[in-house]
C-alpha positions in Angstrom: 42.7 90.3 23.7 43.8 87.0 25.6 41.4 84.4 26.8 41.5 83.2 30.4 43.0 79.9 30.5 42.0 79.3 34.2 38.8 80.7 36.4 39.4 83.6 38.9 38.6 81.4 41.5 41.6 78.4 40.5 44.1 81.2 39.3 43.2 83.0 43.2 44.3 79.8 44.8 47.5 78.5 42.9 48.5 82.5 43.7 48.2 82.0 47.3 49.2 78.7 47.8 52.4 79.2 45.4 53.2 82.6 47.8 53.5 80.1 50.7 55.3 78.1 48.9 58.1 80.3 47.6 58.3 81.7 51.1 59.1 78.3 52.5 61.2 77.2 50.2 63.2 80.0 50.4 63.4 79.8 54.0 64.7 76.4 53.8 67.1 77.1 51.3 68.4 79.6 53.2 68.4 77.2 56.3 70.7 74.6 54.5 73.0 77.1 53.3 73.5 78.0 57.4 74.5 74.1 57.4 71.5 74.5 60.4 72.1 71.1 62.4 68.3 69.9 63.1 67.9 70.1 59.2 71.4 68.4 58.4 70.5 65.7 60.7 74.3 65.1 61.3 76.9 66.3 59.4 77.0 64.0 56.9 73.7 64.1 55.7 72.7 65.8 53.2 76.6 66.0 52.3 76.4 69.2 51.0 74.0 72.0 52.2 74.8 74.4 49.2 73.4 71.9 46.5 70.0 71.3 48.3 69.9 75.3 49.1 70.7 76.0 45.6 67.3 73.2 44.7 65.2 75.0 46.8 65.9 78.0 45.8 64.9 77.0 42.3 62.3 75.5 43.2 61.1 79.1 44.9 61.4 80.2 41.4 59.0 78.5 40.0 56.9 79.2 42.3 57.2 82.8 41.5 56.8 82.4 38.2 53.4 80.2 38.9 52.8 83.7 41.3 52.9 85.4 38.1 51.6 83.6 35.8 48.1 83.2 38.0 47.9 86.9 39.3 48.2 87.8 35.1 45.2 85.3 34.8 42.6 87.1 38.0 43.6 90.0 35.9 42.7 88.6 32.5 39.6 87.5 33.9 38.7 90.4 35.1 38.7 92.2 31.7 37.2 89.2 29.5 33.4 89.4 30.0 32.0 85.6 30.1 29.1 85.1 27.4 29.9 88.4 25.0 29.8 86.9 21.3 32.9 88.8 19.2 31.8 89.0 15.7 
């Protein structure tokens, strides 16, 4: 059986904050793939709106996978009783 690695409380809060964050990095990713204007500033800066929606897109990624990784731990921590000694 794993050991938690972070509290329920910590692992709870990277979940919810990394949620926002995919969902708004997504959404700007998708924005600079539209080439919107008020994020290009002008249309030659950033030069090219695919590159910086392809970054944020990763970067969504990762935030998933931090989504993951800290809704596995609440989980963990649920089963793993604080205080037990395993002989």
């Amino acid at each position: 059986m794993s050991r938690p690695v972070v509290g329920t409380g910590l692992a709870s809060c990277c979940a919810v904050l990394s949620v926002f964050g995919a969902c708004i990095l997504g959404t700007l990713g998708f924005f600079f793939e539209a080439n919107v204007e008020v994020l290009m500033g002008n249309k030659e800066s950033p030069r090219d709106g695919h590159a910086v929606a392809l970054n944020c897109w990763f970067a969504s990624l990762v935030y998933i996978a931090f989504v993951v990784f800290c809704t596995c731990q609440v989980g963990v921590n649920r089963r793993y009783a604080r205080g037990s000694v395993r002989l």
